[in-house]
C-alpha positions as a Markdown table, in Angstrom:
| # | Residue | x | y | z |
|---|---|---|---|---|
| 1 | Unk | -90.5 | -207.6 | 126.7 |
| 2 | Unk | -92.4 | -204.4 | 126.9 |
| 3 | Unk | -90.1 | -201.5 | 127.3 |
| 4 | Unk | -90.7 | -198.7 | 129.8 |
| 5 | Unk | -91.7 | -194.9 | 129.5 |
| 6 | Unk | -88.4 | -194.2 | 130.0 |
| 7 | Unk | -86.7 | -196.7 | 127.9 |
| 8 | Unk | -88.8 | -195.6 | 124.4 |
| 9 | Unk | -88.6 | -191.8 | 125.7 |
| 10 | Unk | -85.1 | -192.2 | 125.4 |
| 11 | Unk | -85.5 | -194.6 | 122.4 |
| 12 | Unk | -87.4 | -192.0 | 120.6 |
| 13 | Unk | -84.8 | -189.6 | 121.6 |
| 14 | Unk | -82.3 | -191.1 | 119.9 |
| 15 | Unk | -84.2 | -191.9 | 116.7 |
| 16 | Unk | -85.0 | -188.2 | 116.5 |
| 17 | Unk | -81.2 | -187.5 | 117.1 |
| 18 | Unk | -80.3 | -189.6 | 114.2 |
| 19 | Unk | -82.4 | -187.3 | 112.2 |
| 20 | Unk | -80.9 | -184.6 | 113.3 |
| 21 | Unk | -83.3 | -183.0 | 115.2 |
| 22 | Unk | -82.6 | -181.5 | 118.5 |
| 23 | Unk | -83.4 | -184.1 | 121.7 |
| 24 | Unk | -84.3 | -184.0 | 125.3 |
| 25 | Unk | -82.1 | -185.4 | 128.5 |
| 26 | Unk | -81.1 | -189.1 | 127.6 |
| 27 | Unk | -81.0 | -190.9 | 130.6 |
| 28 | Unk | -78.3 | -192.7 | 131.2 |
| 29 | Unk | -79.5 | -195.8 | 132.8 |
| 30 | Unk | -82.5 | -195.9 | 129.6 |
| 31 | Unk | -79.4 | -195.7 | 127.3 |
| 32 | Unk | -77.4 | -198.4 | 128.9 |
| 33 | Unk | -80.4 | -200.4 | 129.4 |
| 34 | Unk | -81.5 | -200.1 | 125.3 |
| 35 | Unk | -77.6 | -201.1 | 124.7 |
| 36 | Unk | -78.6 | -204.4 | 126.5 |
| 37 | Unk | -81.2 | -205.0 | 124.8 |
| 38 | Unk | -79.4 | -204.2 | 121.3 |
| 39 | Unk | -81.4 | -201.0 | 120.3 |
| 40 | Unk | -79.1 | -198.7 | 121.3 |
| 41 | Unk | -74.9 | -198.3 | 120.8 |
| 42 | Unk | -72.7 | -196.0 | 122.7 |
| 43 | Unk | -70.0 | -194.1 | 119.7 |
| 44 | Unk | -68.1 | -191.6 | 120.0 |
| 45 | Unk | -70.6 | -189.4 | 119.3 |
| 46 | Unk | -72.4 | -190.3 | 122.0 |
| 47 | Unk | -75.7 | -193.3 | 122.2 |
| 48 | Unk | -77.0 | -194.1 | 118.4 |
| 49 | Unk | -80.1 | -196.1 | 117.9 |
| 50 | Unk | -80.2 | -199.4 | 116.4 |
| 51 | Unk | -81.6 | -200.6 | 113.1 |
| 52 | Unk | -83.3 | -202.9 | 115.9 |
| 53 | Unk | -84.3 | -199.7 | 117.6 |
| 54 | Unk | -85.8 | -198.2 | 114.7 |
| 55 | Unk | -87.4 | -201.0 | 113.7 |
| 56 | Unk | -88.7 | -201.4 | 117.1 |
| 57 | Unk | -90.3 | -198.5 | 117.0 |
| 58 | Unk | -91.9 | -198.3 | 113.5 |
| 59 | Unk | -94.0 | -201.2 | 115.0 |
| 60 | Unk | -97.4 | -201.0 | 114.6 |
| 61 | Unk | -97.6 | -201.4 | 118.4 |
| 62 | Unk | -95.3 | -198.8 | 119.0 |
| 63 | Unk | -92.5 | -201.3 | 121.2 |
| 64 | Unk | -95.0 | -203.5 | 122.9 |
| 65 | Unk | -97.2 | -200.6 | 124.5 |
């Protein structure tokens, strides 16, 4: 399933949080959505990516684009 702009905007968001890098606005319907999907947890700290989500996006196809 292709994701949207949205969902990998966010998706990318949180891999560049995990870094530790400043991020944009996560949207919280992309969040919940990426949860669903299992590339994306809520913590206490707030929405984490996923091994799934990082490996999602390391795809050569960059999440189904």
């Amino acid at each position: 399933m292709p994701l949207s702009e949205g969902h990998l905007a966010a998706l990318r968001n949180l891999s560049l949080k995990r870094a530790g890098k400043p991020v944009d606005f996560i949207n919280i319907a992309d969040a919940r959505a990426l949860t669903e999907l299992g590339l994306a947890i809520r913590s206490r700290e707030g929405w984490e990516i996923t091994s799934e989500g990082e490996a999602l996006l390391a795809a050569p196809d960059d999440a189904g684009d």
